[in-house]
N, C-alpha and C positions, 0 to 999 in steps of 0.2 A: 871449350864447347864449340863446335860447327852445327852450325842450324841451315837446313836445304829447305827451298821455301819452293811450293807448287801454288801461284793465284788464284784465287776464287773462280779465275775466267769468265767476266761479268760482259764482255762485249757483244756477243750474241742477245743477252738480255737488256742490255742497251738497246739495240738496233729493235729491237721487239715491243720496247715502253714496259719494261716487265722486272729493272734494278730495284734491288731490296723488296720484291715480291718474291721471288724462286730466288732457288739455287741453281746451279751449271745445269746438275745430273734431275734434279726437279724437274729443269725445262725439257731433258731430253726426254723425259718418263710420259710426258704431257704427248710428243711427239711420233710414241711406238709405245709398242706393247711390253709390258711385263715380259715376256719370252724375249722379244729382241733387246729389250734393256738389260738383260741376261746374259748377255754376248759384249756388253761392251766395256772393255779393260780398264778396270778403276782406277787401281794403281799408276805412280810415275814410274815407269819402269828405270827410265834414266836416275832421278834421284836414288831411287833407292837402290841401282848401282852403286852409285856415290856412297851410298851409308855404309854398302859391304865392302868398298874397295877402303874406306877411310878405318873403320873396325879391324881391318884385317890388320893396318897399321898403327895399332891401338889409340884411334885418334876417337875419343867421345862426338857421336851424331846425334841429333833429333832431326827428323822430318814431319815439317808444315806441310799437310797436303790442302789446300783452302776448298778444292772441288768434293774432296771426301766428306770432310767436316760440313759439307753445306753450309759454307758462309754464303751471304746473300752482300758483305760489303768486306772492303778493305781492313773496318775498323776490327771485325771478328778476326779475320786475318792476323794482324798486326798485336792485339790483343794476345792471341796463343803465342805467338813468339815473345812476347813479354813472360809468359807465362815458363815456357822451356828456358830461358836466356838466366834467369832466376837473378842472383842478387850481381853474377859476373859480366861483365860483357864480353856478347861471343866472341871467338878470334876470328873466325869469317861466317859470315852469312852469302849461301850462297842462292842464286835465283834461276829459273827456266822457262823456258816457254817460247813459245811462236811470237811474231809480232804484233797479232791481236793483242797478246797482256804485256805486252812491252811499257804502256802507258802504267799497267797495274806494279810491274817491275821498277819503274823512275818513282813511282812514287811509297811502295815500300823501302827499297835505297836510302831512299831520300830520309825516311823515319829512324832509320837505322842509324846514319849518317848524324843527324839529329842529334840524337842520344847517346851512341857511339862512334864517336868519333874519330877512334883509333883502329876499330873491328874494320876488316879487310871486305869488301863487297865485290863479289865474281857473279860473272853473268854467263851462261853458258847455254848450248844447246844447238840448232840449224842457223836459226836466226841471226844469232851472235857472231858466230863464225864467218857466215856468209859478209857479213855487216861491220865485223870489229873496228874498223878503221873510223868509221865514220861513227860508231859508238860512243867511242872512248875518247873521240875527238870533240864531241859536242854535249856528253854527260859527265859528268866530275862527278856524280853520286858512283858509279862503276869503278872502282880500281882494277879492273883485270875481268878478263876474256877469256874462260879455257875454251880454244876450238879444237873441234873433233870430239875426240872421245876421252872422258876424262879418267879414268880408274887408274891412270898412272898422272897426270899430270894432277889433277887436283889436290888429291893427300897430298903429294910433296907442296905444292902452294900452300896448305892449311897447315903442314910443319912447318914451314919454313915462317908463314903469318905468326903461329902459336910459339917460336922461338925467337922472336922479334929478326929475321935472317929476310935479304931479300931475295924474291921470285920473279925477279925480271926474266934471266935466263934459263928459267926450267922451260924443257920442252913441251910445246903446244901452250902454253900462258902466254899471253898478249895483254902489255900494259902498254901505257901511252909512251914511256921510254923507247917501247919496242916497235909501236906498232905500226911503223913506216921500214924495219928494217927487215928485208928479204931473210928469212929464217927458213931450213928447213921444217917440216913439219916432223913429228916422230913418226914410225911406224908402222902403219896399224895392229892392233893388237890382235892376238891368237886369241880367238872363242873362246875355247877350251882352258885357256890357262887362267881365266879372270875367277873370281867366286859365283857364284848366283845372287841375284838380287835379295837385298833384306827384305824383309816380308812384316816391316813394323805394320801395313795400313791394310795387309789381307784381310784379317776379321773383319774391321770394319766395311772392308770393301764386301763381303761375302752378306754382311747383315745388309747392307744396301738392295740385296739382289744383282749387283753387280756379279763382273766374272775376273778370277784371278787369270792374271797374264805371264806367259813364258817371249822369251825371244828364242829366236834359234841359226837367226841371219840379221847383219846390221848392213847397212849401206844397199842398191839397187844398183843391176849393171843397164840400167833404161836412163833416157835423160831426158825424162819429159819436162817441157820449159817451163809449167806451174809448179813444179815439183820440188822443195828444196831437200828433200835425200838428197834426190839423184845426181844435185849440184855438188853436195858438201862429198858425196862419194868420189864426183870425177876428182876432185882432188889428192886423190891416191891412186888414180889410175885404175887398173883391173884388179887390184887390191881393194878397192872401196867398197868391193861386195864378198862378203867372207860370211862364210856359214860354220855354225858349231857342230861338231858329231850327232850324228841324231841319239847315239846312246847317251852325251851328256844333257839332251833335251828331255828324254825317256826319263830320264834319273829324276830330274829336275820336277817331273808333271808325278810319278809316281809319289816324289815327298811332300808336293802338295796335297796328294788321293790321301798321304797314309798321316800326315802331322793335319791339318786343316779340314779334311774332310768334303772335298772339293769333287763336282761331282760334272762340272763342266772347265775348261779351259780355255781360252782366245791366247791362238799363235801371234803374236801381236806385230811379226815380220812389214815391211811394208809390200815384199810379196816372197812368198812362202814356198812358190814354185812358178818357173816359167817354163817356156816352150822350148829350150834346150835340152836333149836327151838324158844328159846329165843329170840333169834338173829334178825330169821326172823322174828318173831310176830314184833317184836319194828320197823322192818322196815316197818312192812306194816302198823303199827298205822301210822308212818312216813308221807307217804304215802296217805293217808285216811284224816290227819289233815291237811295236806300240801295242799291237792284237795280240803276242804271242806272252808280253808282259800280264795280259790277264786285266790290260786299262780298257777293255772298250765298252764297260758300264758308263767313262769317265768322256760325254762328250766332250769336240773340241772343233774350233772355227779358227778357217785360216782367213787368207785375202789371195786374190790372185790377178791374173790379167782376161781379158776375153781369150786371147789366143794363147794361154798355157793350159784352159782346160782341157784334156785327153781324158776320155773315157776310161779306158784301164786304169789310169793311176788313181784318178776322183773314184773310181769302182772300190780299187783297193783301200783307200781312205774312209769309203764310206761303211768296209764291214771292218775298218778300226775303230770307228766309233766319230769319224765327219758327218756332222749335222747340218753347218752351215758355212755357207763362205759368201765373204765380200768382193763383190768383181768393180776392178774400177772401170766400168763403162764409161762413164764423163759424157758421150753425146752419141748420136747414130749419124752425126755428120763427117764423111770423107774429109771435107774441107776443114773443118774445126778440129778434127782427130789429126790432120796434117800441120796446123796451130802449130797445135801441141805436143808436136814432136812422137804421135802417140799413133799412127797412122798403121794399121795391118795392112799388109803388103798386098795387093792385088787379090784384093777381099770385097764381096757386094755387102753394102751396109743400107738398112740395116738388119736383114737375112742372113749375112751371117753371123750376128751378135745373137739372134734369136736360137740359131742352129746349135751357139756355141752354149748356149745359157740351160737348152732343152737337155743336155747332155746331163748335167747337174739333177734338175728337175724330173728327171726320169728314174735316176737312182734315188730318189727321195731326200735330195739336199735341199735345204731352204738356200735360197740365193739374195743376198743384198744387192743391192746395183747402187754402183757408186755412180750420181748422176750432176754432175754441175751444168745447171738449167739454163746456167745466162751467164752472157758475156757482149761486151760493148755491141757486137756486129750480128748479135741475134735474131731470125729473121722469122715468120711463120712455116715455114716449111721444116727447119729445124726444130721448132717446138713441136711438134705435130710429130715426128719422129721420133723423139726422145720420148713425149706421152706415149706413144706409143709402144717403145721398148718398156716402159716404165709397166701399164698395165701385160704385158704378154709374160711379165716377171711374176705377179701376183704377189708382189711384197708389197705392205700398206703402210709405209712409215711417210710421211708427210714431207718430211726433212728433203725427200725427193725433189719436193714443187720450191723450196728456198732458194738453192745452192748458189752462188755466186762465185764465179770464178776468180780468185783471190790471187792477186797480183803481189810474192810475198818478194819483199826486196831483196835482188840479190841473183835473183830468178831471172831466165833468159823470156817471160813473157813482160816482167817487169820496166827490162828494157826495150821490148818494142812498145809498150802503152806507150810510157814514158815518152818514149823518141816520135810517135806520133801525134803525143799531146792528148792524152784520154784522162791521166793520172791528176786528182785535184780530191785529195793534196796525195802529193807522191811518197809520205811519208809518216807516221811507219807504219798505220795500215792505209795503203795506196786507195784511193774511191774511184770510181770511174763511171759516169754517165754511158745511157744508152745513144746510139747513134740515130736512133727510132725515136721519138717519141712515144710511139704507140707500144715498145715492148717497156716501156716504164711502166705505162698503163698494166702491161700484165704481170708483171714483178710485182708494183703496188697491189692489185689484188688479191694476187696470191699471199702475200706478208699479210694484207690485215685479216684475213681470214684465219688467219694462223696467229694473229695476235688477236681475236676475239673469243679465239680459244677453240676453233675451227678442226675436224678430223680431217682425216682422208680423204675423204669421196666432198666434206664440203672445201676445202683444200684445192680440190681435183677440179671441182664444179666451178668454182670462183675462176679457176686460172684459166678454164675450158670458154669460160664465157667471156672474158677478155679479147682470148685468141678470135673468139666468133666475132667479135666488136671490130678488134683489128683489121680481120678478112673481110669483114662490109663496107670499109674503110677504101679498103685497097681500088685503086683503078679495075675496071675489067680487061682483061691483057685481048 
């Protein structure tokens, strides 16, 4: 038996005073609406890569998803894996996630470990890869690292675990035997030739109000410095962004329509289309095949960039059946979007982020804006900007006024906090103080209004009246 474990993801509800009150998808229900909670992709799309790449090599899977299940602690967690593992111990237990549940990761390991003691524990996903060295050097709960992309390396580790054979040198596993020796990496794999993800947690996801998820492109050809895609991509060079046929996407979304009965989809890409011609054309074929399929009862949300939206091609999207998309704005600051490696080329901001958003908004697409509100060197001008883009959007999700720019190790922003001295503690989810005192003050505002159980507008009003506190504060220039 191989058991793939998704955590509960309790660290938000940490930060909030709100553990074993909610659940993950609870708290984000709290923060948007029924309709936008509709759009956001329940499923691990990765694990349950894993369950189909390891099935297809008739290797027995269950997936733990703990965000599905609405667990509110580890112990429910840990509990269902007792429960699938039954009276055998599994041959590997495998884990994922970002660095936020890294902590929730060492300490299922650890239970695993525990109790079985012989069962193989792999840790996989951005985080891992990025990180492996100093992972595997400092956790002993961890036997092995798959980095990158697993649907070929991992099955072979899970045979090789379930025949008692070892997996030091299969390609992409990283054990501590290895993990100082310069190895190539494999590959990358061909889209098209992988299976589609098992679909053991879509009903549940579907009864949630959740929305089932397709991929159609892995890896990002941007490298912005918060980003770990874009990092774990540059590792394969111009291969680290590979896109599937859009007929094997069509296929894909149509046997959701016709086995599940799925009546929205989230392209779950980390961007779906850019400002390369190329780009667009593939998306409008997209598009064009998708409408001619007979899907465009079946809405569907992608994610994009400010500067990939073009009018024609979001036109032809939107009479496929695009209702909504995610744009990573991040800020209306020139100087911060230069940070971030994320800077539009000789573009006025933030008039052109409005021009580019109005383009959406006119063919009747809902628009999310991906907004990270605060970072060390936050100033009032910049807040003021960003509130700004924020209301000219008319999206009312809260989750706006939060965002904290997350310094994920491994990341090229990670190493300048770091190297400037901001990070405390730098490890493994990095914290970082305001440079201000006074944008504390509006950060704290805005959080407890959101932990008293605060909407939008009072959200909005809290962080508004900070910034006014702050400006009265300020010298007169």
């Amino acid at each position: 038996m191989i058991i793939l474990v998704n955590p509960p993801t309790l660290w938000e509800l940490q930060e909030l005073g709100m553990e074993g009150k909610l659940s993950c998808f609870e708290l984000q229900g709290q923060h948007v609406s029924p309709s936008a909670l509709a759009s956001f992709p329940g499923e691990h799309l990765g694990l349950q890569a894993l369950a189909s790449a390891c099935r297809q090599k008739g290797l027995q899977v269950s997936v733990v998803n703990g965000q599905i299940l609405l667990h509110k602690s580890l112990d429910e967690t840990w509990r269902v894996i007792l429960e699938r593992a039954g009276n055998e111990p599994p041959a590997v237990v495998g884990l994922s996630g970002p660095n936020q549940v890294f902590v929730e990761n060492i300490a299922l390991a650890r239970r695993v470990k525990d109790r079985w003691p012989d069962t193989v524990t792999v840790l996989g996903a951005d985080f891992a890869t990025l990180n492996a060295d100093r992972i595997l050097n400092d956790y002993d709960v961890f036997d092995a690292i798959v980095a990158g992309e697993g649907e070929v390396a991992f099955p072979a580790l899970c045979a090789a675990a379930a025949a008692g054979d070892p997996f030091d040198q299969l390609p992409g596993v990283v054990t501590r035997d290895t993990v100082r020796v310069t190895r190539r990496a494999p590959p990358p794999l061909n889209l098209d030739d992988i299976p589609w993800i098992a679909r053991d947690d879509t009903p549940a996801v579907l009864a949630l109000g959740l929305s089932a998820g397709v991929f159609s492109s892995r890896g990002c050809p941007y490298r912005c410095s918060f980003c770990t895609t874009g990092q774990v991509s540059a590792r394969s060079g111009q291969a680290g962004h590979r896109e599937k046929s859009i007929e094997n996407v069509v296929d894909e979304i149509d046997y959701l329509a016709t086995d599940f009965g799925i009546d929205h989809v989230t392209i779950t890409d980390d961007l779906f289309v850019t400002k390369h011609p190329a780009s667009q054309e593939r998306a409008r074929r997209f598009g064009a095949l998708y409408k001619s399929r007979g899907l465009s009862s079946i809405r569907f949300m992608i994610d994009c960039r400010v500067d990939s939206m073009d009018r024609e091609t979001l036109s032809v999207l939107r009479s496929a059946g695009l209702y909504r998309v995610f744009v990573g704005i991040e800020t209306a600051s020139a100087d911060t979007l230069d940070a971030y490696d994320k800077l539009y080329v000789n573009k006025a901001l933030p008039q052109y982020i409005n021009d580019r958003l109005r383009i959406a908004s006119d063919l009747g697409i809902d628009v999310v804006p991906g907004i990270i509100t605060y970072h060390p060197e936050i100033t009032v001008p910049e807040l003021r900007r960003t509130l700004d883009v924020v209301d000219s959007v008319g999206y009312r999700g809260s989750f706006q006024f939060l965002n904290k720019v997350v310094a994920h190790p491994g990341t090229p922003i990670w190493k300048a906090y770091a190297a400037k001295g901001y990070l405390n503690p730098e490890w493994p989810v990095p914290q970082w103080g305001f440079r201000n005192p006074d944008a504390q003050s509006v950060a704290d505002a805005a959080f407890a209004a959101a932990t008293a159980g605060g909407d939008f507008e009072q959200i909005r009003g809290a962080l508004l009246d900070a910034i006014e506190q702050w400006e009265a504060r300020q010298p007169e220039q």
